[in-house]
C-alpha positions in Angstrom: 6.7 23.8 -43.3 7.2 23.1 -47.0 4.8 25.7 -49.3 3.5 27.9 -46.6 3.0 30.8 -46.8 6.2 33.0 -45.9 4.7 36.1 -43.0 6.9 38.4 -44.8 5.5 38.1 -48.4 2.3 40.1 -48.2 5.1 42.7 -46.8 7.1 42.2 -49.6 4.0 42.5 -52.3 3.3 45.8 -50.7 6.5 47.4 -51.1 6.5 46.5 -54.9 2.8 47.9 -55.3 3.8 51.1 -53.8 6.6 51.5 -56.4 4.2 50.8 -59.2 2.6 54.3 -60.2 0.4 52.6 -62.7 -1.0 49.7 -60.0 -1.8 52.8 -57.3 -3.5 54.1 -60.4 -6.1 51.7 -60.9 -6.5 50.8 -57.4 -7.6 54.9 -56.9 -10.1 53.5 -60.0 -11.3 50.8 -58.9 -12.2 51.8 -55.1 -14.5 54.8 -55.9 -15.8 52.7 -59.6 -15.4 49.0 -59.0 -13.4 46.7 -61.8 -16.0 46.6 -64.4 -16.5 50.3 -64.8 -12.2 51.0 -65.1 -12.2 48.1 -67.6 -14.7 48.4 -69.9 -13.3 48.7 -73.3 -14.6 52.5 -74.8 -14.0 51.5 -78.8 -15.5 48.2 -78.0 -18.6 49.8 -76.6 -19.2 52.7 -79.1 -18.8 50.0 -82.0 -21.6 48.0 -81.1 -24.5 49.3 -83.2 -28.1 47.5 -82.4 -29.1 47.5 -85.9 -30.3 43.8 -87.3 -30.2 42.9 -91.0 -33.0 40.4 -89.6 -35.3 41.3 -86.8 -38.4 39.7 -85.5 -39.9 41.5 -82.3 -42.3 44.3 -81.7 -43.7 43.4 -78.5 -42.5 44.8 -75.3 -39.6 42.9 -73.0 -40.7 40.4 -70.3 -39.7 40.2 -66.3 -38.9 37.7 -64.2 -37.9 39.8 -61.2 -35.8 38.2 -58.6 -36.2 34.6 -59.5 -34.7 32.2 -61.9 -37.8 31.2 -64.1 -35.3 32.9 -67.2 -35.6 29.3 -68.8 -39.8 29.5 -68.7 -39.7 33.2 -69.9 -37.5 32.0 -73.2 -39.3 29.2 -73.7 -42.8 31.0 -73.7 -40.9 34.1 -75.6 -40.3 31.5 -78.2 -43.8 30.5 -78.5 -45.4 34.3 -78.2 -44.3 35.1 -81.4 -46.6 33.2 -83.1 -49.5 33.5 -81.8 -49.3 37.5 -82.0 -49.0 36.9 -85.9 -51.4 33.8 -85.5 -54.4 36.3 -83.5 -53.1 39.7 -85.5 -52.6 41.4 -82.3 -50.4 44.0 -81.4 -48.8 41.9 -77.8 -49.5 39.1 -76.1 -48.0 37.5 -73.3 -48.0 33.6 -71.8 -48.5 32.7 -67.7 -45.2 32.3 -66.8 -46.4 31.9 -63.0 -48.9 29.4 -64.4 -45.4 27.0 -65.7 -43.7 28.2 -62.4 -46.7 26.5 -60.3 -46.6 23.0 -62.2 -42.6 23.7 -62.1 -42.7 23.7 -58.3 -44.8 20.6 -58.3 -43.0 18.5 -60.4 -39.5 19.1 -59.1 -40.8 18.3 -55.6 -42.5 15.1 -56.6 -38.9 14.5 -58.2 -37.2 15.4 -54.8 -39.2 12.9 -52.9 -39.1 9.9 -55.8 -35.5 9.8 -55.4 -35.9 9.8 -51.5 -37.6 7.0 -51.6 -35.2 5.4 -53.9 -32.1 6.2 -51.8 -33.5 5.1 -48.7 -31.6 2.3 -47.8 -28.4 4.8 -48.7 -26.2 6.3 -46.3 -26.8 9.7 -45.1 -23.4 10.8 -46.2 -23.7 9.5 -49.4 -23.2 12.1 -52.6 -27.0 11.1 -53.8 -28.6 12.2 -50.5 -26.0 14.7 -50.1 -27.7 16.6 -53.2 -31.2 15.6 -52.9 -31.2 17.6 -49.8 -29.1 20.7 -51.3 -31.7 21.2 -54.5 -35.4 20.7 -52.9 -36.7 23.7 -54.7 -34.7 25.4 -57.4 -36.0 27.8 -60.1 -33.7 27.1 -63.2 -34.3 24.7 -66.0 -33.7 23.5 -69.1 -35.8 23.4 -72.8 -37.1 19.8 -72.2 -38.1 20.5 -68.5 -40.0 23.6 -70.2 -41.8 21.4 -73.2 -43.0 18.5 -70.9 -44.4 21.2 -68.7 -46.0 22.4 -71.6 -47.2 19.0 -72.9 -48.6 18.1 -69.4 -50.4 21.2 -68.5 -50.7 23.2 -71.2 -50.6 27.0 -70.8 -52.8 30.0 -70.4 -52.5 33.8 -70.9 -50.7 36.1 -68.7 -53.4 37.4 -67.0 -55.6 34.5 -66.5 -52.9 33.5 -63.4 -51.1 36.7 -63.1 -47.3 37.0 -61.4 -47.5 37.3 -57.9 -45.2 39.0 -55.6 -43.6 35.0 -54.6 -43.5 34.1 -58.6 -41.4 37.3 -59.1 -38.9 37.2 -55.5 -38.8 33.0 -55.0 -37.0 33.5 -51.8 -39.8 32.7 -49.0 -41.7 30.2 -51.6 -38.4 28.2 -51.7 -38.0 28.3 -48.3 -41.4 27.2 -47.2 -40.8 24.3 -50.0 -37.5 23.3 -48.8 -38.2 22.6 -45.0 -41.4 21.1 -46.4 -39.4 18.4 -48.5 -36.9 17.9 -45.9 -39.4 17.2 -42.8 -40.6 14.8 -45.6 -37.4 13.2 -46.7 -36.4 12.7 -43.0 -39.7 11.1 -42.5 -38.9 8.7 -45.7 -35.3 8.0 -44.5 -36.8 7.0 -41.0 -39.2 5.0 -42.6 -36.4 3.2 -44.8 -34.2 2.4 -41.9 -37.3 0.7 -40.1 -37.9 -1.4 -43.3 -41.1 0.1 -43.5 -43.2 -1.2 -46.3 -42.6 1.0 -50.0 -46.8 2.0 -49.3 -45.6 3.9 -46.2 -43.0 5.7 -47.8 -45.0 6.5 -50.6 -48.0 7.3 -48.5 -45.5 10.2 -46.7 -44.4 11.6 -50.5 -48.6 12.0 -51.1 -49.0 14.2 -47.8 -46.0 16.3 -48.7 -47.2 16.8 -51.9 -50.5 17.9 -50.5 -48.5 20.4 -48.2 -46.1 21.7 -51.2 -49.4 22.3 -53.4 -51.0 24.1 -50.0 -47.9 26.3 -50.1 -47.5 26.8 -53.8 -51.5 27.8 -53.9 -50.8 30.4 -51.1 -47.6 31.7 -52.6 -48.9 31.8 -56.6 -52.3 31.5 -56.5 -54.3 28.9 -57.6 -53.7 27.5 -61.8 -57.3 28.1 -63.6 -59.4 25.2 -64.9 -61.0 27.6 -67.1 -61.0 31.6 -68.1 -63.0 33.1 -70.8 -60.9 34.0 -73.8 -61.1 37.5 -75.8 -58.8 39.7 -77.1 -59.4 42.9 -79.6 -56.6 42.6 -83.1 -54.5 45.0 -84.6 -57.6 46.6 -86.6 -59.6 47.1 -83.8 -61.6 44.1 -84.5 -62.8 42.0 -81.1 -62.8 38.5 -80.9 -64.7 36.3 -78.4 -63.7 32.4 -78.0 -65.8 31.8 -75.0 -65.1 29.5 -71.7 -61.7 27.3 -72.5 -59.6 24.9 -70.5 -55.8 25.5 -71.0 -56.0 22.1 -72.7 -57.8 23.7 -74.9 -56.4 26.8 -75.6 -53.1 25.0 -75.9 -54.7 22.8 -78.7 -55.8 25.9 -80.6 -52.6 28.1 -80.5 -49.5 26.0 -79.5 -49.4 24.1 -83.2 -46.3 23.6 -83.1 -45.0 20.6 -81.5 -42.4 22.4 -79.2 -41.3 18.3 -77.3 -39.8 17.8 -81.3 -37.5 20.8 -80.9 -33.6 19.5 -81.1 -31.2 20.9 -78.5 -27.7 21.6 -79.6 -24.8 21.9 -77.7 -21.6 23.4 -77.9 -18.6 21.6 -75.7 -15.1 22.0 -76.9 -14.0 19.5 -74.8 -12.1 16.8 -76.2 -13.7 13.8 -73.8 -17.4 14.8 -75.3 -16.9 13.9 -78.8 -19.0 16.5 -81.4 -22.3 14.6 -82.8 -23.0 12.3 -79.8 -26.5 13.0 -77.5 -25.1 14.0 -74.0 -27.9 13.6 -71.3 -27.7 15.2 -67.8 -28.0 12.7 -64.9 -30.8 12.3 -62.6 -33.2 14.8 -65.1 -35.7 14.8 -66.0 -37.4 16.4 -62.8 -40.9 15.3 -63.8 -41.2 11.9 -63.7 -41.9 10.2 -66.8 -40.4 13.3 -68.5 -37.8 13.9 -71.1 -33.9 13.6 -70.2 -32.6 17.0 -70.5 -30.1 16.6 -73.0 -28.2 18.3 -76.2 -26.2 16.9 -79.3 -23.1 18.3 -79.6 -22.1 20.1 -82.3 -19.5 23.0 -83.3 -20.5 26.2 -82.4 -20.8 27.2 -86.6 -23.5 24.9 -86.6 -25.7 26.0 -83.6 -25.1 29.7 -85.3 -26.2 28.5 -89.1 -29.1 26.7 -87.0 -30.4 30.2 -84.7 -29.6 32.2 -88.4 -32.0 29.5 -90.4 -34.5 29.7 -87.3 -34.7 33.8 -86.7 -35.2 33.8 -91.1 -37.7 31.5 -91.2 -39.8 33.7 -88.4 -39.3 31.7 -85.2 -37.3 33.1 -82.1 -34.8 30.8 -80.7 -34.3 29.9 -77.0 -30.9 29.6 -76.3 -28.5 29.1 -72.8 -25.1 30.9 -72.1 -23.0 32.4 -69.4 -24.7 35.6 -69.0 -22.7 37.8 -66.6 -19.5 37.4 -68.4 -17.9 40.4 -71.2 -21.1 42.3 -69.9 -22.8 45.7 -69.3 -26.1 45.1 -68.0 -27.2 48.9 -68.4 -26.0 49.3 -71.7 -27.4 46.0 -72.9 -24.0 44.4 -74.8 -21.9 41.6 -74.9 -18.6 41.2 -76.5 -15.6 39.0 -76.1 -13.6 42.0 -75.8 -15.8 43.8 -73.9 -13.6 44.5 -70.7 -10.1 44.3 -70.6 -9.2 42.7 -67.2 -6.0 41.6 -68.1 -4.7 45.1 -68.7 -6.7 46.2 -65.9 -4.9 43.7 -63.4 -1.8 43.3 -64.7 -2.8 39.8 -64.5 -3.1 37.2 -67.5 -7.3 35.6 -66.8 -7.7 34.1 -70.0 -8.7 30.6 -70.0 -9.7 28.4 -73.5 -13.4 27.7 -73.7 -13.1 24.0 -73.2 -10.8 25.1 -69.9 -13.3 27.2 -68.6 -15.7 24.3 -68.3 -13.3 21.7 -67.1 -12.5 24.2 -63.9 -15.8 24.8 -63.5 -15.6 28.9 -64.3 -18.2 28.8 -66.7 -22.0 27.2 -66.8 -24.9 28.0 -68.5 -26.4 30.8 -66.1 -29.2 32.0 -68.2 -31.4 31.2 -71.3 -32.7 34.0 -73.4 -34.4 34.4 -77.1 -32.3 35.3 -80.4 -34.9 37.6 -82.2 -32.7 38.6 -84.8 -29.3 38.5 -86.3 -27.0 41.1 -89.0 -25.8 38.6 -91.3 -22.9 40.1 -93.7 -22.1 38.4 -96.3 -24.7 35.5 -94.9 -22.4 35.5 -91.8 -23.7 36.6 -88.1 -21.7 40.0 -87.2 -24.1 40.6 -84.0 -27.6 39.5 -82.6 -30.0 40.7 -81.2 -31.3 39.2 -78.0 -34.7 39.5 -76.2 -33.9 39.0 -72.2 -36.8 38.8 -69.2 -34.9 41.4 -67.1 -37.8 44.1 -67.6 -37.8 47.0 -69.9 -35.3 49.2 -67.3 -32.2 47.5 -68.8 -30.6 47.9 -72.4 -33.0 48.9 -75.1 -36.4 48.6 -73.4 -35.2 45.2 -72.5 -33.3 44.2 -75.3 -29.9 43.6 -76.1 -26.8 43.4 -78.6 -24.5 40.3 -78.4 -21.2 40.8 -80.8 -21.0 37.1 -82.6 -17.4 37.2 -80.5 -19.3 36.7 -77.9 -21.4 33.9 -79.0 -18.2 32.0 -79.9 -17.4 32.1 -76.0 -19.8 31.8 -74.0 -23.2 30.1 -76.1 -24.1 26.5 -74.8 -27.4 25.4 -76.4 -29.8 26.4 -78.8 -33.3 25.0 -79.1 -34.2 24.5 -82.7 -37.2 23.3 -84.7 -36.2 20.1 -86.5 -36.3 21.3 -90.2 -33.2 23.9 -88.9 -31.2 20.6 -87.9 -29.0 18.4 -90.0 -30.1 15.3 -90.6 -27.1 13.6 -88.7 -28.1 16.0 -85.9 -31.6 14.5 -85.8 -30.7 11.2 -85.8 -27.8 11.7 -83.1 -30.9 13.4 -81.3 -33.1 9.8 -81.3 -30.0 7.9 -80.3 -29.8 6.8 -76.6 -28.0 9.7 -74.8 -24.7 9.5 -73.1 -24.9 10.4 -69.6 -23.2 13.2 -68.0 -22.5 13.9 -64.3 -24.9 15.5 -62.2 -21.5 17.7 -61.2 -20.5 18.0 -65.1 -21.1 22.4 -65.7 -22.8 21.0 -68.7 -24.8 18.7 -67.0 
């Protein structure tokens, strides 16, 4: 048959690789290693120095254990920084199970909105195909994280600590999941009966009762109130009294965070540079913010994170984080591990490529807290991740600009650190990308 496979060419592949001394080699390596041991790149690694001509943190590394919340940690990472200078105090640390809980919420309602709206739709169709795939996800983006923010506010850390669920997702989600489902079944049903749009929406209220139940048991239940003290750098104690997180939010969150502009980076030829790209079927709150970034060249979204980290404020940024890395040793570099020599195999694959094949996504968003600017160009940054203190420098790590160029997507910057055209492409009405698109 035309383009089988032939039987005898795994038989023939074989017989080569035993004639190839160098092959047997790094397959002896690889076995008792694994590939990313063998290949990492020695004079790569031992030139990466985690010195910062700029550096903004003194505060210990956050963890968000075994669930995907990296997107809250950056975001409230972002904002931590100034309320420790605004209070004086030596740390401080947001309720990131506290944005996880309204999180939940939100992308459920979401879940059973669009239910009801594809009722009448096939049950093959791609729409209800994916509204029953993602009922419960962790990840996010910036705006999901600000209209969270905006909505319900925040509190500190311990007024809602993590729980075990907030910090391993795995039985939350699955308790959420077969809630939405039995719910969206019960919607669909109700659709193909013509049942009136109150019945439907009377179903999306009682799973929404259930989901809170089940978030409540798993994360504990979101404080209306907590009295607020803390103790400064000089010893000195402070007492605020009883304060909603409406309040507190009002007093320490100054900074309109929703006004942040998101930019992009997609060397792809179809998505023009300084056009606003929106992701379809976002936001997940209803009445919410698209989630959405303008595209610019990735010198721009670096002389944006270098303006930003100068001016004192961290910046929240999204990337793919597993590739060119060493988790243990905290560094990423472009060069970092040399598969190609390793396989005797040419991987590499253009930026713009890596998207269009889907090989690359966002994966992670983390915080820039500083940058070594030579000549007032970025040679390497520093990067505050919410993998614990166990991993790179107490938490922290050393990204080689190399690797910024790569394998950066968005950073979240305060207005004043955008161009002007930037902000205006930022108000215009956003082009829509595919729910599918790996920027999207």
């Amino acid at each position: 048959m035309l383009n089988s496979l032939d039987p005898d060419f795994s038989t023939e592949q074989a017989e080569a690789f035993r004639h190839d001394s160098f092959a047997r080699i790094v397959q002896n390596a690889v076995s008792a290693q694994g590939a990313d041991e063998v290949s990492l790149d020695r004079e790569t690694v031992n030139r990466i120095d985690e010195s910062t001509s700029e550096r903004l943190d003194a505060w210990k590394a956050t963890d968000q254990k075994k669930s995907g919340r990296c997107w809250a940690f950056a975001g409230l990472n972002v904002m931590r920084a100034r309320i420790i200078a605004e209070l004086g105090v030596e740390d401080f640390e947001f309720s990131e199970n506290y944005v996880a809980f309204y999180d939940k919420l939100e992308k459920a309602n979401h879940v059973l909105v669009r239910a009801i709206e594809t009722a009448g739709v096939g049950a093959d169709d791609e729409a209800v195909r994916r509204i029953l795939e993602s009922t419960a996800p962790d990840g996010g983006m910036w705006h999901q994280f600000t209209d969270l923010v905006r909505k319900y506010s925040v509190v500190p850390e311990w007024a809602m600590p993590d729980t075990e669920s907030s910090g391993n997702t795995l039985q939350l989600n699955r308790a959420i999941s077969t809630s939405l489902r039995r719910a969206v079944g019960r919607i669909r049903e109700a659709g193909a009966a013509q049942a009136a749009s109150e019945e439907m929406d009377a179903i999306r209220t009682k799973a929404m009762q259930d989901v809170w139940r089940v978030l409540a048991i798993h994360l504990g239940t979101p404080p209306e109130s907590f009295v607020w003290q803390y103790r400064d750098k000089e010893k000195n104690f402070h007492s605020e009294g009883s304060l909603t997180p409406r309040e507190f939010a009002e007093r320490y969150v100054t900074e309109e965070i929703a006004d942040y502009v998101v930019l992009g980076h997609d060397p792809r030829e179809e998505n023009p540079v300084g056009r606003n790209y929106a992701s379809d079927n976002t936001p997940y709150m209803i009445g919410g913010t698209p989630y959405s970034h303008v595209s610019a060249p990735i010198e721009d979204l670096k002389a944006a994170a270098v303006a930003a980290i100068r001016a004192g404020e961290p910046v929240w940024f999204t990337c793919d984080v597993k590739k060119q890395f060493d988790k243990n040793a905290g560094i990423w570099d472009a060069k970092l591990h040399d598969y190609d020599a390793l396989y005797g195999v040419g991987l590499d694959i253009s930026k713009a490529d890596r998207l269009r094949l889907r090989e690359t996504s966002p994966s992670h968003a983390m915080t820039l807290v500083g940058v070594d600017l030579v000549d007032g160009q970025p040679r390497r940054w520093r990067v505050e991740n919410s993998w614990g203190d166990s991993v790179g420098n107490k938490g922290f790590f050393t990204m080689d600009d190399s690797w910024f160029d790569e394998y950066v997507f968005h950073v979240a910057i305060s207005p004043e650190h955008a161009t002007e055209a930037q902000r205006a492409a930022a108000a215009e009405k956003p082009i829509v990308l595919p729910e599918w698109d790996m920027l999207g």
